[in-house]
ZAMARGU-4260 file (C-alpha; in steps of 0.2 Angstrom, whole numbers, plus 5000, padded with zeros to 4 digits):
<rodrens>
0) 5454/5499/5489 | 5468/5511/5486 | 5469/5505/5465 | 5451/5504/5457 | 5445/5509/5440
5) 5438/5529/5438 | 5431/5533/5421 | 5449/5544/5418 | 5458/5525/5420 | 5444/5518/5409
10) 5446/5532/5394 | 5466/5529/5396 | 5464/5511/5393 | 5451/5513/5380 | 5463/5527/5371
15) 5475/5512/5370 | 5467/5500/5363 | 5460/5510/5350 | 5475/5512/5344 | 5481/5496/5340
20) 5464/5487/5338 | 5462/5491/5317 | 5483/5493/5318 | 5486/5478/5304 | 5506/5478/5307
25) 5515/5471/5318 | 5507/5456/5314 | 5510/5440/5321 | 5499/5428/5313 | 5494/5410/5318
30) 5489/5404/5302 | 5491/5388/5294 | 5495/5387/5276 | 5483/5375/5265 | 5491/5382/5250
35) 5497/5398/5240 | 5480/5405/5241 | 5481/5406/5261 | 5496/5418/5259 | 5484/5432/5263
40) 5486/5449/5273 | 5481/5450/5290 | 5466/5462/5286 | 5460/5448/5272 | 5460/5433/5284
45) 5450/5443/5299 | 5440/5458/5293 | 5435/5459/5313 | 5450/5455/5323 | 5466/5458/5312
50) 5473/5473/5324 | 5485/5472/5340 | 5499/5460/5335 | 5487/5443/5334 | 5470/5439/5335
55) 5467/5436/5353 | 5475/5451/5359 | 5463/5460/5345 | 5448/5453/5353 | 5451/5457/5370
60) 5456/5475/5366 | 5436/5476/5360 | 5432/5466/5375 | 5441/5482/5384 | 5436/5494/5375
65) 5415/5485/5376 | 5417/5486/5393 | 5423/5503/5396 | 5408/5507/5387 | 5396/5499/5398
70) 5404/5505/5414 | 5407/5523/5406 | 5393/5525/5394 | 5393/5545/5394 | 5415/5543/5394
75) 5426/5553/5385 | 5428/5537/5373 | 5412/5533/5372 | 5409/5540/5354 | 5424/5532/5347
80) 5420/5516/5354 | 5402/5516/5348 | 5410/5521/5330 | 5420/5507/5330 | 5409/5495/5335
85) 5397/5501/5321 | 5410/5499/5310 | 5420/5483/5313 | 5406/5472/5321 | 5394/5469/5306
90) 5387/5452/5297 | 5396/5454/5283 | 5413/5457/5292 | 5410/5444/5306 | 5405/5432/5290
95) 5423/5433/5289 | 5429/5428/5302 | 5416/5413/5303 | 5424/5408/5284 | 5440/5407/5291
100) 5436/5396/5307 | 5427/5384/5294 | 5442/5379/5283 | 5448/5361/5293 | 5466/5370/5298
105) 5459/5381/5309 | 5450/5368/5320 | 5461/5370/5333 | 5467/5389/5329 | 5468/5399/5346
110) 5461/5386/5355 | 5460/5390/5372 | 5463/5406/5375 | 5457/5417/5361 | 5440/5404/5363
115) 5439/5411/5378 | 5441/5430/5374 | 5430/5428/5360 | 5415/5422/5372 | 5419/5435/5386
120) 5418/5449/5371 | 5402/5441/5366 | 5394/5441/5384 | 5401/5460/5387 | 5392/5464/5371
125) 5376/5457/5379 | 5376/5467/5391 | 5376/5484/5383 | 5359/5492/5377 | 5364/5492/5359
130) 5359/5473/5354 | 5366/5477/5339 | 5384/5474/5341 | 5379/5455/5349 | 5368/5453/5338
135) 5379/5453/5324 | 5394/5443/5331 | 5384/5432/5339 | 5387/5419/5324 | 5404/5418/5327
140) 5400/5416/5345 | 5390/5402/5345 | 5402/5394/5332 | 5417/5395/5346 | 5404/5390/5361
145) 5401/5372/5347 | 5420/5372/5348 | 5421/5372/5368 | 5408/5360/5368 | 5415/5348/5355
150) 5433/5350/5362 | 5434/5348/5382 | 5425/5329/5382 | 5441/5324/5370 | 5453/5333/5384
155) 5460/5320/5396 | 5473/5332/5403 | 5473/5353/5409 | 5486/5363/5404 | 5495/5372/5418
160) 5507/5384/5409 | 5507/5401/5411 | 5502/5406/5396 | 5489/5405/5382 | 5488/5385/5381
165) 5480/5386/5402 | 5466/5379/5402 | 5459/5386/5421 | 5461/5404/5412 | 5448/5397/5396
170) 5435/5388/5407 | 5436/5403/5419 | 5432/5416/5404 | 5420/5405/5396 | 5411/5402/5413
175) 5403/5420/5411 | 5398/5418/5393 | 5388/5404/5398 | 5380/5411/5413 | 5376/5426/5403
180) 5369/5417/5390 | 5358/5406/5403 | 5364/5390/5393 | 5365/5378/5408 | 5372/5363/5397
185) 5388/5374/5393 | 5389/5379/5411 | 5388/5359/5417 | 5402/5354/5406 | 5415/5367/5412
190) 5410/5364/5427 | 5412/5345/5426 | 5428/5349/5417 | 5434/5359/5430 | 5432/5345/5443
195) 5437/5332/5430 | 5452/5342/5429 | 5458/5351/5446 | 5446/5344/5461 | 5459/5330/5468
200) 5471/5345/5468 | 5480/5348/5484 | 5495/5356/5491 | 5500/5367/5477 | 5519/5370/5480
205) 5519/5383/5464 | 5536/5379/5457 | 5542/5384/5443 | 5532/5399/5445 | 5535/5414/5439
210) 5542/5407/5422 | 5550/5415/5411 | 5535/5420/5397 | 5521/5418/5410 | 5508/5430/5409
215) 5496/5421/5422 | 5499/5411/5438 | 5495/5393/5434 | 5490/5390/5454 | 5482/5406/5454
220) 5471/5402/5440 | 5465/5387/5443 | 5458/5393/5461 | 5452/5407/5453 | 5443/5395/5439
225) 5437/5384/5455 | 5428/5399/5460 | 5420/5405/5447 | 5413/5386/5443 | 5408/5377/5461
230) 5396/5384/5472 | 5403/5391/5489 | 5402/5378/5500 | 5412/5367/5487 | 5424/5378/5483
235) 5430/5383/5502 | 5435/5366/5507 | 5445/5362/5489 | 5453/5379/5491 | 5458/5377/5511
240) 5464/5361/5502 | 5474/5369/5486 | 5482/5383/5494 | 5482/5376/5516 | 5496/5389/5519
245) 5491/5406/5511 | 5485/5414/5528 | 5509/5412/5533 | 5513/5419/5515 | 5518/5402/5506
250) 5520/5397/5495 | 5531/5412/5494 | 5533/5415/5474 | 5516/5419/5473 | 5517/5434/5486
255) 5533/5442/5476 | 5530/5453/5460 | 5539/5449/5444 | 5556/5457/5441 | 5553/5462/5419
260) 5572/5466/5411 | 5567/5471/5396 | 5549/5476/5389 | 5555/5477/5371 | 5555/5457/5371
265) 5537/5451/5369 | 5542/5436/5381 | 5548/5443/5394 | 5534/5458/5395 | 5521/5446/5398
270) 5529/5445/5415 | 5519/5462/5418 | 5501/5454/5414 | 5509/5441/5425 | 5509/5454/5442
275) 5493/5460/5437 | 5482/5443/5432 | 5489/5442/5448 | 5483/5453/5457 | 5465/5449/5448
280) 5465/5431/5455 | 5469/5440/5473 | 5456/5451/5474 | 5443/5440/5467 | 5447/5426/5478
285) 5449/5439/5494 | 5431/5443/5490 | 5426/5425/5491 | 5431/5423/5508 | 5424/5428/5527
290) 5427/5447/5529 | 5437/5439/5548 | 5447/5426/5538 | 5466/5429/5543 | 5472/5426/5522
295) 5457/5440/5519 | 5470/5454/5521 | 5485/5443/5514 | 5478/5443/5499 | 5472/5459/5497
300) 5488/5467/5501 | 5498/5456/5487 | 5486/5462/5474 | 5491/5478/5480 | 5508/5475/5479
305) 5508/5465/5460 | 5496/5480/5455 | 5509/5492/5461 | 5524/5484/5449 | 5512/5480/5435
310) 5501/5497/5431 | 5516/5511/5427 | 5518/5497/5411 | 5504/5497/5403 | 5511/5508/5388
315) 5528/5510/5382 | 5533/5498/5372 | 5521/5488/5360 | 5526/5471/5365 | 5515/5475/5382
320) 5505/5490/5374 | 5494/5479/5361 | 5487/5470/5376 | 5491/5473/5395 | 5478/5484/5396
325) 5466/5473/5396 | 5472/5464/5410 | 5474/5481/5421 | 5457/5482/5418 | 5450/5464/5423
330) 5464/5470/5439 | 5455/5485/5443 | 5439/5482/5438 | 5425/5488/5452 | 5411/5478/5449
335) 5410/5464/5461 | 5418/5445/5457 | 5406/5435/5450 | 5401/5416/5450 | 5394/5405/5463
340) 5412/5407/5474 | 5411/5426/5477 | 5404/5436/5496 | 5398/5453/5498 | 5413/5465/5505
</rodrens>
């Protein structure tokens, strides 16, 4: 595996992200506006998560930076982490953030994509040794894990764009949170909704992909989502299905990187997360198949090849600074794929 994460990789992203997760401006809010007294700073409406240009991107950089901290606990970031940690996830501040998902405008406020960060930050923090940190954003946690639950039984459709509106990219993030948290209804109904959802899918063509704005591959979520949620000898014959000419290189858009113009423009710079979401769904589907199957190697050298174009972007420019690191890390990541789709080797 030519590109994996080392603890220098790990302290460089974690160095990112603590800079911009407690850095109030720019600040792109998605806030609705009840009245005058909603007019409120960034800072006053999420004591937790007001950093990073918006909310989700905020909660993923702790998701990064949490872990970091579990794969490198001794790293050179590791005190910095734990001090912010200890100062930003507390009751009081995580209260919060619970206040402002009870007001009636935000019942649908970053629904599905910062739902879904917010439960893989929440099943990260679980894993560390210090309960403290889940232990006090766990409120806030199980208020979103009601949403999920309240929300995908009213959903007749997905959402196949390629950006926060996907809804493979939420059901495949929430899927650890619930296995994590061992609560098997949760895990039933995003399965159930997975198959509701994708199972009849066949022959994915992939047009329109890359769009312009996309940060993730809409057919290279949802296999990745299939994964994660159906058990392998499920999965295998839906995906032979999905995806029946992957072993030949088609359909051919997915194999070729993004081309970015210009990463001073927040749209076109997610077309970097876009190479190396990528390259994510390659490796972890690669994993999930026989070591001898002929799209083994296919995939495994496109994530090479997205990785390539996407990691010498990470910084630069903030447009791409204030989150791509947290998806050069799910890229990179060395543990192995998890969920009932993934093989050893």
């Amino acid at each position: 595996m030519p590109n994996a994460l080392t603890p220098e990789i790990g302290a460089r992203f974690a160095a990112v992200a603590l800079g911009h997760v407690t850095r109030e401006y720019p600040n792109k809010p998605g806030h609705v506006l009840a009245g005058p007294a909603d007019a409120r700073t960034p800072a006053a409406l999420h004591p937790v998560f007001h950093g990073s240009y918006d909310w989700h991107s905020c909660v993923h950089g702790y998701w990064l930076l949490a872990r970091v901290l579990r794969l490198f606990p001794e790293g050179v970031q590791a005190g910095a982490i734990r001090t912010l940690l200890d100062g930003q996830l507390t009751p009081e501040k995580v209260a919060g953030e619970c206040a402002y998902f009870a007001a009636p405008t935000a019942r649908g406020y970053e629904r599905p994509y910062g739902w879904a960060w917010l439960l893989k930050l929440a099943d990260e923090l679980s894993r560390l040794p210090e309960r403290r940190w889940a232990e006090a954003l766990a409120p806030l946690a199980g208020l979103i894990a009601q949403r999920v639950r309240d929300f995908l039984p009213i959903a007749p459709y997905p959402v196949r764009v390629g950006t926060h509106f996907n809804t493979a990219f939420a059901l495949r993030l929430a899927a650890d949170y619930a296995e994590g948290a061992r609560d098997a209804g949760l895990s039933d109904l995003l399965r159930g909704t997975a198959e509701r959802w994708y199972g009849a899918d066949m022959d994915c063509p992939a047009w329109g992909e890359p769009g312009g704005d996309d940060f993730l591959s809409s057919a290279l979520i949802e296999a990745e989502c299939l994964r994660r949620l159906l058990p392998p000898q499920e999965f295998r014959p839906w995906f032979d299905r999905f995806l029946p000419d992957l072993a030949a290189g088609r359909p051919a858009t997915l194999f070729r990187p993004a081309t970015v113009t210009d990463r001073s423009d927040g749209k076109i710079a997610h077309l970097d997360g876009l190479n190396l979401s990528r390259a994510w769904c390659f490796r972890a589907l690669a994993a999930a198949l026989d070591p001898d199957d002929p799209r083994r190697p296919r995939l495994q050298s496109a994530a090479e090849a997205h990785l390539e174009a996407g990691l010498p972007h990470v910084t630069g420019d903030y447009m791409g600074e204030h989150w791509l690191a947290t998806f050069a890390l799910l890229a990179l990541d060395t543990e192995p794929a998890s969920g009932p789709g993934a093989t050893e080797g």
